[in-house]
Backbone as CSV, one residue per row, in Angstrom:
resi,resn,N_x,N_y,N_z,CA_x,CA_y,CA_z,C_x,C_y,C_z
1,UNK,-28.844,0.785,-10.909,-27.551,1.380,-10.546,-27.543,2.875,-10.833
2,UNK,-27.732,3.490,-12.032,-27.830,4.722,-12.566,-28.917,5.133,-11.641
3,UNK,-30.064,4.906,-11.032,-31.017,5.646,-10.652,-30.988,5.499,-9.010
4,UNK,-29.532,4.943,-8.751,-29.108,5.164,-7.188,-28.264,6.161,-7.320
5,UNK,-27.808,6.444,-8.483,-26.738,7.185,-8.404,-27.403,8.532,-8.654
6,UNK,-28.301,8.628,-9.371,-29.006,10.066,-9.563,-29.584,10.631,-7.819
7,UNK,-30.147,9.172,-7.606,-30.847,9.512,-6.684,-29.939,10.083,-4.959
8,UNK,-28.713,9.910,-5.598,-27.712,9.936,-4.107,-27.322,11.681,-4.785
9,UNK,-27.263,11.626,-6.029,-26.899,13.380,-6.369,-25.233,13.643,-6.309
10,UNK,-24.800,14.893,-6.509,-23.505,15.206,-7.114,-22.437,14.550,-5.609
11,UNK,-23.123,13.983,-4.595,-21.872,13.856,-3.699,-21.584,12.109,-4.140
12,UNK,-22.526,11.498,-4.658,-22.070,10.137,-5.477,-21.183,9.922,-6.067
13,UNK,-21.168,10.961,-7.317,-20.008,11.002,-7.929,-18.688,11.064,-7.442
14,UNK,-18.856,11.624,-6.438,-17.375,11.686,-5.736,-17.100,10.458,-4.787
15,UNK,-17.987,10.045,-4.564,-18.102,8.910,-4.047,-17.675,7.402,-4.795
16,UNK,-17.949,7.164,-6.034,-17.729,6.717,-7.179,-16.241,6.682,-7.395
17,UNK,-15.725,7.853,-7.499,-14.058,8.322,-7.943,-13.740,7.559,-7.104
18,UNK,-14.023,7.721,-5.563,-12.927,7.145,-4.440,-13.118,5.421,-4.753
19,UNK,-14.656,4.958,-5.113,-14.590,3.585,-4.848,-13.170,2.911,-6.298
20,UNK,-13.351,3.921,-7.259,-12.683,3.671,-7.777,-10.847,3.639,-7.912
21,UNK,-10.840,4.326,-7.182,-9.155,4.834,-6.753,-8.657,3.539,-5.848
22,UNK,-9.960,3.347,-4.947,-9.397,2.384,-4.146,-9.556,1.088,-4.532
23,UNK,-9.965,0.511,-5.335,-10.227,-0.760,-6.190,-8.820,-0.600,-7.130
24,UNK,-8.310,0.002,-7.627,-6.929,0.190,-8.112,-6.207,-0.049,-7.083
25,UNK,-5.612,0.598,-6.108,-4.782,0.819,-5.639,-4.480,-0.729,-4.609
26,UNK,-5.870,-1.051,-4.153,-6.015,-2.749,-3.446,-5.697,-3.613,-4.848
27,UNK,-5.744,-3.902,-5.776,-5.813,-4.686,-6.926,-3.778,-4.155,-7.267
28,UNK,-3.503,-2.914,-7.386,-1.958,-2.861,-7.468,-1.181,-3.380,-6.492
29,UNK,-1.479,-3.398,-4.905,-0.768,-3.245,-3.751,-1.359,-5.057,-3.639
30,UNK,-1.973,-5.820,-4.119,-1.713,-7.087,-3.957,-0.976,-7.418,-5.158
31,UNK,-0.863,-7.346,-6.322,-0.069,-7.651,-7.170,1.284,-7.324,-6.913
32,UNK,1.528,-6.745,-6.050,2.798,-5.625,-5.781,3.503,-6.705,-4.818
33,UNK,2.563,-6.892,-3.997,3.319,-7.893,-2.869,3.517,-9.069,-2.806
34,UNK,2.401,-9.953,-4.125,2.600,-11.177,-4.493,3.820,-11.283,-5.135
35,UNK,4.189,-10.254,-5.746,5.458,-11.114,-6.946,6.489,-10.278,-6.238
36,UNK,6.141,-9.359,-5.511,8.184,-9.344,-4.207,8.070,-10.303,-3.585
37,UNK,7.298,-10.802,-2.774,7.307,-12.186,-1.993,8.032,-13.447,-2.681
38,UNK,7.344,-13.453,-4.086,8.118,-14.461,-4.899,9.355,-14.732,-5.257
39,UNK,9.723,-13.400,-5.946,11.100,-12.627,-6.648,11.962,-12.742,-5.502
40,UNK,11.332,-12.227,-4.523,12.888,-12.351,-3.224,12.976,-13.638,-3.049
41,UNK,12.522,-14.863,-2.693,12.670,-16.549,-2.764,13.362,-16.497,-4.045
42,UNK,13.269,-15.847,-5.223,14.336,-16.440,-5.934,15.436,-16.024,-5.699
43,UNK,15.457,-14.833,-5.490,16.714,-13.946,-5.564,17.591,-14.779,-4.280
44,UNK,17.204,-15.130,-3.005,17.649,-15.576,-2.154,18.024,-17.140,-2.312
45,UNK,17.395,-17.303,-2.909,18.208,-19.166,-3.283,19.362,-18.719,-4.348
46,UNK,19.177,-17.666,-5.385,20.247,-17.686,-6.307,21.943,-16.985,-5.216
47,UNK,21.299,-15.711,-4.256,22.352,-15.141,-3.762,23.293,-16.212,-3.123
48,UNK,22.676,-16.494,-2.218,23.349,-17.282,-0.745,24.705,-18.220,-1.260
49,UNK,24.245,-19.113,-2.510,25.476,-19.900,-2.772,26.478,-18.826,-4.181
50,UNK,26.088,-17.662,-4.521,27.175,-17.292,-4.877,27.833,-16.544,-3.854
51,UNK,27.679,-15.594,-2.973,27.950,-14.764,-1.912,28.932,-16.143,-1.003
52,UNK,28.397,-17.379,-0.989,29.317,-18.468,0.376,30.506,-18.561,-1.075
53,UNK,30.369,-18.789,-2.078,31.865,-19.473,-3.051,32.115,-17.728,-3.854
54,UNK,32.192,-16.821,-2.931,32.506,-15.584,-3.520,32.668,-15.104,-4.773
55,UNK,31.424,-15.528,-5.457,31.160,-15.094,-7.284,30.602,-13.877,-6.927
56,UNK,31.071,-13.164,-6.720,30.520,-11.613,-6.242,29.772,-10.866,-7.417
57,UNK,30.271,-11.070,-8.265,30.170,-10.485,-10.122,28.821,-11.086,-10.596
58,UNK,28.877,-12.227,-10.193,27.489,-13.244,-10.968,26.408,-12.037,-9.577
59,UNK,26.890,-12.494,-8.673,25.537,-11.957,-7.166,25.050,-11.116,-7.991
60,UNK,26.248,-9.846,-8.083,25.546,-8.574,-8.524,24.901,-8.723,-9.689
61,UNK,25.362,-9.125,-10.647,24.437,-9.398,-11.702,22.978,-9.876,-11.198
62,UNK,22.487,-10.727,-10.402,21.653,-11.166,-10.357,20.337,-10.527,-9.946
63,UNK,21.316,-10.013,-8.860,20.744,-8.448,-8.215,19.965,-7.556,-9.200
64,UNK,20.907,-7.090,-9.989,20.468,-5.953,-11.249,19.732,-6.693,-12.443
65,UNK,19.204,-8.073,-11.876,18.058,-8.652,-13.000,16.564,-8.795,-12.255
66,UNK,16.452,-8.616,-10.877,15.343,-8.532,-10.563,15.371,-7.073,-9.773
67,UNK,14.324,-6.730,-10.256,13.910,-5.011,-9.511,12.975,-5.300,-8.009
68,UNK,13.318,-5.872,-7.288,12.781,-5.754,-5.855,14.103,-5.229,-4.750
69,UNK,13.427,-4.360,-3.980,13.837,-4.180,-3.016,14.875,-4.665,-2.202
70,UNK,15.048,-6.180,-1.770,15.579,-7.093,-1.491,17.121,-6.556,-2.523
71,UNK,16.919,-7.006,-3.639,17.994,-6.788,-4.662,18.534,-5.610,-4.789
72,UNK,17.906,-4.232,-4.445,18.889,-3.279,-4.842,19.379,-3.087,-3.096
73,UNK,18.804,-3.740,-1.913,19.922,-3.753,-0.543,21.020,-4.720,-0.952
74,UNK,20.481,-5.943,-1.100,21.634,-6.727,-1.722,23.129,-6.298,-2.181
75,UNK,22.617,-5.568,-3.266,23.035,-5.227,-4.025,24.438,-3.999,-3.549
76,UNK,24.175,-3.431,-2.669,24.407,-2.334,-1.604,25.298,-2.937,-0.989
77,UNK,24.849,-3.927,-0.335,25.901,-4.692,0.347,26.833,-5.433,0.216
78,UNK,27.124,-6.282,-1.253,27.936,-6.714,-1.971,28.933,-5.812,-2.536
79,UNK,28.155,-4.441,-3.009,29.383,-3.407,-3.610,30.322,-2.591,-2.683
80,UNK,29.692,-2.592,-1.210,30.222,-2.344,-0.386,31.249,-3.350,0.881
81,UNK,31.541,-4.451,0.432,32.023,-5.555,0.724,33.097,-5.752,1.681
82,UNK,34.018,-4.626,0.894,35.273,-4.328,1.327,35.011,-3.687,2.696
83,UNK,34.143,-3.247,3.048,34.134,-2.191,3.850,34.179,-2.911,5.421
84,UNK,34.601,-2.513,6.472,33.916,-3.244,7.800,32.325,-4.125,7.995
85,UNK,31.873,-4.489,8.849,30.712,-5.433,8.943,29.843,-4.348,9.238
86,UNK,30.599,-3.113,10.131,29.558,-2.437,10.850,29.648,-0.696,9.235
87,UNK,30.083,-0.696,8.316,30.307,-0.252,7.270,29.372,-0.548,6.153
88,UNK,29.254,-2.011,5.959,28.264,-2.830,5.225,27.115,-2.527,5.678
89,UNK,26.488,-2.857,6.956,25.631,-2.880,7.281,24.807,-1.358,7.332
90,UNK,25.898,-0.400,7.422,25.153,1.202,7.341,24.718,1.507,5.790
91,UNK,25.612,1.031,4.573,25.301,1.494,3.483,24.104,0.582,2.942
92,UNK,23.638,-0.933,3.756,22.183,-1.598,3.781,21.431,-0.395,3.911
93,UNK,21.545,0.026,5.843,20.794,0.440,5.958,20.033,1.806,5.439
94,UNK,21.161,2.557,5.032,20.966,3.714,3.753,20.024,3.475,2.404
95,UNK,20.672,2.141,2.456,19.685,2.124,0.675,18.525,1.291,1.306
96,UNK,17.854,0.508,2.304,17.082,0.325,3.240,15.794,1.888,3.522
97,UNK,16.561,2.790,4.080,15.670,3.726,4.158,15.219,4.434,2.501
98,UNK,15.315,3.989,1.654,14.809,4.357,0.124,13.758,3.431,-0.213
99,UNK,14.401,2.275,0.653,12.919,1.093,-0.184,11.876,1.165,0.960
100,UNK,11.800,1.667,2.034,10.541,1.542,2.438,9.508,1.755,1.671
101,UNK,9.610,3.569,1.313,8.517,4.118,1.021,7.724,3.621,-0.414
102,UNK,8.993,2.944,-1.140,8.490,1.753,-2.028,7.382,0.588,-1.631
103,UNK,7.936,0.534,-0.676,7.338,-0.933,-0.207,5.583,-0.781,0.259
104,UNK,5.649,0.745,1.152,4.345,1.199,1.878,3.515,1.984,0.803
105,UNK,4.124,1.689,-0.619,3.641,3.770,-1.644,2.057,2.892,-1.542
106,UNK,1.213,4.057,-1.611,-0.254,3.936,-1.875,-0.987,3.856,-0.699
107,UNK,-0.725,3.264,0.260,-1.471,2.480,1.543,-1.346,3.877,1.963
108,UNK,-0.767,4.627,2.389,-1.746,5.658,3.309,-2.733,6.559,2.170
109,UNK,-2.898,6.897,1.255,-3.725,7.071,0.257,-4.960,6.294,0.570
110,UNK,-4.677,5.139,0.531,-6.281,3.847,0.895,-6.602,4.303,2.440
111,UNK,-5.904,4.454,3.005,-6.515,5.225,4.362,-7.006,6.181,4.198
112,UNK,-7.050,7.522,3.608,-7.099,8.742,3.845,-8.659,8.528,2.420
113,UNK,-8.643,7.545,1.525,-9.933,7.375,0.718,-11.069,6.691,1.888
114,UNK,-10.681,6.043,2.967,-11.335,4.978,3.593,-12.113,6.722,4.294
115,UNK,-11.145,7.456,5.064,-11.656,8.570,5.745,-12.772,9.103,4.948
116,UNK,-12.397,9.915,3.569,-13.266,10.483,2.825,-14.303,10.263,2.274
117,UNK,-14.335,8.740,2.099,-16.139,7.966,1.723,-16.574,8.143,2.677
118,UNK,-16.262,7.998,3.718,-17.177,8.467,5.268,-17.730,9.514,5.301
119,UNK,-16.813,10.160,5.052,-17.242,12.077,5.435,-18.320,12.540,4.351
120,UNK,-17.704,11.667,2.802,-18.632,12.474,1.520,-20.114,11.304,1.568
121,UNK,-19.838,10.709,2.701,-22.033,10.023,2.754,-22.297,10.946,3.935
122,UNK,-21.180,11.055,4.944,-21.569,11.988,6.064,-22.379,13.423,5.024
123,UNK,-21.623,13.987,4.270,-22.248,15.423,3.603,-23.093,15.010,2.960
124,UNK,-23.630,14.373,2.391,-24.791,13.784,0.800,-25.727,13.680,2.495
125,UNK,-25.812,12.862,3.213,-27.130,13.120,4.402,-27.521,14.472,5.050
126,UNK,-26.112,15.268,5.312,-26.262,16.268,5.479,-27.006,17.176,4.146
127,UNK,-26.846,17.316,3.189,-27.284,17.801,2.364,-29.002,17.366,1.595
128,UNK,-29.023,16.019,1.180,-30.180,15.401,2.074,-31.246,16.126,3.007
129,UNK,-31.071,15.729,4.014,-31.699,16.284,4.907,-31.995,18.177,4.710
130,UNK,-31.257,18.452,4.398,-31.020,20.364,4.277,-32.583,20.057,2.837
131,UNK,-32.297,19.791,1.749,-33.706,19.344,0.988,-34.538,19.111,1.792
132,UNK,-34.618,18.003,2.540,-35.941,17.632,3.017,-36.935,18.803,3.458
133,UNK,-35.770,18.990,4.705,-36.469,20.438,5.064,-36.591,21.910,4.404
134,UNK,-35.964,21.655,3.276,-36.125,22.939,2.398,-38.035,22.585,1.771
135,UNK,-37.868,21.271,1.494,-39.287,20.980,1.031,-40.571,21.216,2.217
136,UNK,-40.187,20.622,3.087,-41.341,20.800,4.447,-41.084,22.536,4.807
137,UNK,-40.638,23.151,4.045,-40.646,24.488,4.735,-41.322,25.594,3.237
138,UNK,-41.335,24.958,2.429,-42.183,25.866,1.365,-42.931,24.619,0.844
139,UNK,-43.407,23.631,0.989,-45.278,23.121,0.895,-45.897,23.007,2.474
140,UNK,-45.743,23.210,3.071,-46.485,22.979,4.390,-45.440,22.043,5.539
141,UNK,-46.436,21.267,5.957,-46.103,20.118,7.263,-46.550,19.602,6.432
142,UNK,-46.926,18.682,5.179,-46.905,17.952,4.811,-45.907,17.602,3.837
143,UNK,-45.796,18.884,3.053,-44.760,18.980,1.496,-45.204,18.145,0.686
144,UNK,-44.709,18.609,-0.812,-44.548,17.587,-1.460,-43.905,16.200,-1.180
145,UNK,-44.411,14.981,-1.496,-44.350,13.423,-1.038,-43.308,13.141,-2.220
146,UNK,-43.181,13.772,-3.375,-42.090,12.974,-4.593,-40.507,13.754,-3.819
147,UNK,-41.269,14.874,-3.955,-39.566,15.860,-3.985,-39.325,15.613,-1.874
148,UNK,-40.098,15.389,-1.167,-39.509,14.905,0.219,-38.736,13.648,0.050
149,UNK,-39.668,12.860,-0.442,-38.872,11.167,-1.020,-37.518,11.173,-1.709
150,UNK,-37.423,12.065,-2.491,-35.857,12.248,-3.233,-34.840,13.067,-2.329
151,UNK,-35.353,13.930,-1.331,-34.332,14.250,-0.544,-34.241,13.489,0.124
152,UNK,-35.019,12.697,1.008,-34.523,11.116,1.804,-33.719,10.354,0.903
153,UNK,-33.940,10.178,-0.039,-33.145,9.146,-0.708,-32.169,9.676,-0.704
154,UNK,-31.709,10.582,-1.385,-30.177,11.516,-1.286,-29.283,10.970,-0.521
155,UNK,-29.904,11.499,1.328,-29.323,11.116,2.507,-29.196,9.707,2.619
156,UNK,-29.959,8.984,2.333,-29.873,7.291,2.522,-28.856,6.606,1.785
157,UNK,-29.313,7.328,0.530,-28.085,6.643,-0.360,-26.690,6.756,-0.299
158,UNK,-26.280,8.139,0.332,-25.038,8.567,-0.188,-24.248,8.123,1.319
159,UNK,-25.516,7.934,2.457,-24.769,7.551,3.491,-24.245,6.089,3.348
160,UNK,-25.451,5.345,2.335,-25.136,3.742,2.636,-23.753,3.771,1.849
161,UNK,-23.570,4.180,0.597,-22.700,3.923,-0.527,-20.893,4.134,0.222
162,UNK,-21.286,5.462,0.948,-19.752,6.084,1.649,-19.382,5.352,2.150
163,UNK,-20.333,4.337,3.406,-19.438,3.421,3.986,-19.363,2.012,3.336
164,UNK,-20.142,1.332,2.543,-19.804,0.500,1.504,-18.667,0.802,0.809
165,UNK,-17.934,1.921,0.375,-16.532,2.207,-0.079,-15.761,2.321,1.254
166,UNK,-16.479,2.793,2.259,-15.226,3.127,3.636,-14.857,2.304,4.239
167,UNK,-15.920,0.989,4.418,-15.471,-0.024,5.176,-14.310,-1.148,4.833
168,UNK,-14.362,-1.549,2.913,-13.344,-2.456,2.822,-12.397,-1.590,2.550
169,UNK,-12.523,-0.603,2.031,-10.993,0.309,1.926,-10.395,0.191,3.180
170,UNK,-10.786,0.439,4.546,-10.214,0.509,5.886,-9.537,-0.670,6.307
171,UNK,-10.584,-2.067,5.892,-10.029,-3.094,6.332,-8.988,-3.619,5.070
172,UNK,-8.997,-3.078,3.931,-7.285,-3.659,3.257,-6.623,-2.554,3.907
173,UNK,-6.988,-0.957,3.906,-5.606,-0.644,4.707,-5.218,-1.044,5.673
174,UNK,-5.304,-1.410,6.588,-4.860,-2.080,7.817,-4.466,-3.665,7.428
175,UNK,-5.146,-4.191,6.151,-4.381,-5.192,6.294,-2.944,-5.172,5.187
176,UNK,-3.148,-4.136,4.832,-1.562,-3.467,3.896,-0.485,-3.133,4.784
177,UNK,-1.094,-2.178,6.129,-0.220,-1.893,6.766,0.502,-2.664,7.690
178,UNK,-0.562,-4.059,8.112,0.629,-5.017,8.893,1.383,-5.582,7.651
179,UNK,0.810,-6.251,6.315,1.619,-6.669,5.535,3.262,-6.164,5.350
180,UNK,2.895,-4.762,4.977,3.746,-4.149,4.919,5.175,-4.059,5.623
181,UNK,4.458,-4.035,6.851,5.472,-3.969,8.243,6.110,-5.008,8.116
182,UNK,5.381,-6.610,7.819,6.004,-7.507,8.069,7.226,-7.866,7.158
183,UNK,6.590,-7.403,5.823,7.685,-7.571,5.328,9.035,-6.486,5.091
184,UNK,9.339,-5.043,5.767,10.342,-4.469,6.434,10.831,-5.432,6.875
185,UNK,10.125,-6.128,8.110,10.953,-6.563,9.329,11.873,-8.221,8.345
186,UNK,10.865,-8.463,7.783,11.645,-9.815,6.961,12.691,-9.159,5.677
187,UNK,12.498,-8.225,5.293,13.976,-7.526,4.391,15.081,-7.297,5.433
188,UNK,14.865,-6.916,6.137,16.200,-6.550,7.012,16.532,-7.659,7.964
189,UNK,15.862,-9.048,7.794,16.143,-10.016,8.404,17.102,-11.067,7.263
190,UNK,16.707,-10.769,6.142,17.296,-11.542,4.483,18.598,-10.787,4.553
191,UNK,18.585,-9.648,4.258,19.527,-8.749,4.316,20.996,-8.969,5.269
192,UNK,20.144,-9.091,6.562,21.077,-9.325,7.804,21.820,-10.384,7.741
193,UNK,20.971,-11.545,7.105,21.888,-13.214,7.153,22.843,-12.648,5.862
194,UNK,22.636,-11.987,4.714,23.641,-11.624,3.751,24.727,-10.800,4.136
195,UNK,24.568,-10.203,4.935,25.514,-9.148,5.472,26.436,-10.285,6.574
196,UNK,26.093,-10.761,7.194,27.262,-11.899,7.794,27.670,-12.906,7.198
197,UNK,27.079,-13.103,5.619,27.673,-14.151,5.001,29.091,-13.450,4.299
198,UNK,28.944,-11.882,3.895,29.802,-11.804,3.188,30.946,-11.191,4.278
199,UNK,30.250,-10.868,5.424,32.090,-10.830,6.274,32.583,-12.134,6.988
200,UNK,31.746,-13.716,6.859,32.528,-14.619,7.099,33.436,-14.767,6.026
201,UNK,32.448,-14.301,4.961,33.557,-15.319,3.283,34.528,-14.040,3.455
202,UNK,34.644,-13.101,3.803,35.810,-12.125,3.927,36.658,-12.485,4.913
203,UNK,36.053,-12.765,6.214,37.310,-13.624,7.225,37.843,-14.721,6.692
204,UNK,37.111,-15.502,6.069,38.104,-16.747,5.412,39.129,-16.529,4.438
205,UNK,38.762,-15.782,3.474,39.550,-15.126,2.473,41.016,-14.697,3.136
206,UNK,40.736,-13.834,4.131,41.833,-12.982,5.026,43.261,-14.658,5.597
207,UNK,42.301,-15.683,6.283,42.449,-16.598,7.013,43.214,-17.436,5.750
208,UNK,42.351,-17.417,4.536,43.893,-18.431,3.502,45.047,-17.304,2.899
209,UNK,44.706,-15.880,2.874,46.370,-15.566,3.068,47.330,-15.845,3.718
């Protein structure tokens, strides 16, 4: 391991950082999405039957005990209650545009690392190669055989390693970014059935005065 890494030279190291950034950031961004996936199934079995028998007080509470996304729209929409349907639904969609970038943080980062392992084996070959021929140009057409061999290796290595970090970084970003999407489109679908639950239980309310 150490003597691939010598042998790939100072663009490894940087190479290294990224594999490492992105092994965090895939290891956070699945932990991240396993337990909102979860947390909102609870939060949504606990909301629905206080929001239909209008315990509005308990909802919110419940809201402000789990920290997902889901819960602080919820949450938005219950305190805003009073308001029209089409009132409710804007101050969702307000606190809606805050949790995206929650929801997406990191994933374009894992893209833009997926780019840069590419480019930094693209330069380690380029650089590579610039040795090789620095060697074939002060020993002859033959050169030295150790110090030609270590500038090939350079290029070989640092090209194989870049896309060994570029390739699964690319394929979790893309699979972060449909994740991601999907679950937007399923918050504002949870959201939406809450937002007409609480202006039926408000028409009924109106309806036993």
């Amino acid at each position: 391991m150490f003597d691939l890494i010598i042998k790939g030279g100072p663009v490894m190291i940087l190479i290294i950082i990224c594999a490492i950034a992105a092994t965090i950031i895939i290891v956070e961004r699945f932990l991240f999405y396993r337990t909102l996936t979860r947390d909102d199934n609870l939060l949504l079995a606990r909301l629905k039957p206080l929001v239909k028998s209008g315990q509005y007080e308990q909802a919110l509470q419940s809201c402000k005990n789990s920290n997902t996304p889901l819960a602080r729209l919820a949450e938005s929409g219950i305190e805003h209650r009073a308001l029209p349907q089409e009132g409710i639904k804007e101050a969702v969609m307000n606190a809606a545009n805050r949790e995206v970038p929650r929801i997406e943080r990191y994933v374009s980062a894992l893209g833009s690392i997926a780019n840069v392992a590419t480019l930094l084996g693209l330069l380690g070959t380029v650089s590579g190669n610039i040795r090789a021929f620095g060697v074939l140009a002060a020993s002859g057409a033959m050169g030295n055989p150790s110090l030609l061999a270590g500038a090939i290796a350079e290029a070989l290595v640092t090209t194989a390693a870049g896309l060994i970090v570029s390739i699964p970084a690319l394929v979790f970003y893309n699979y972060f970014v449909s994740h991601s999407n999907k679950l937007v489109v399923e918050l504002e679908s949870s959201v939406g059935d809450l937002v007409l639950l609480l202006a039926e239980h408000r028409k009924e309310a109106v309806r036993a005065l």
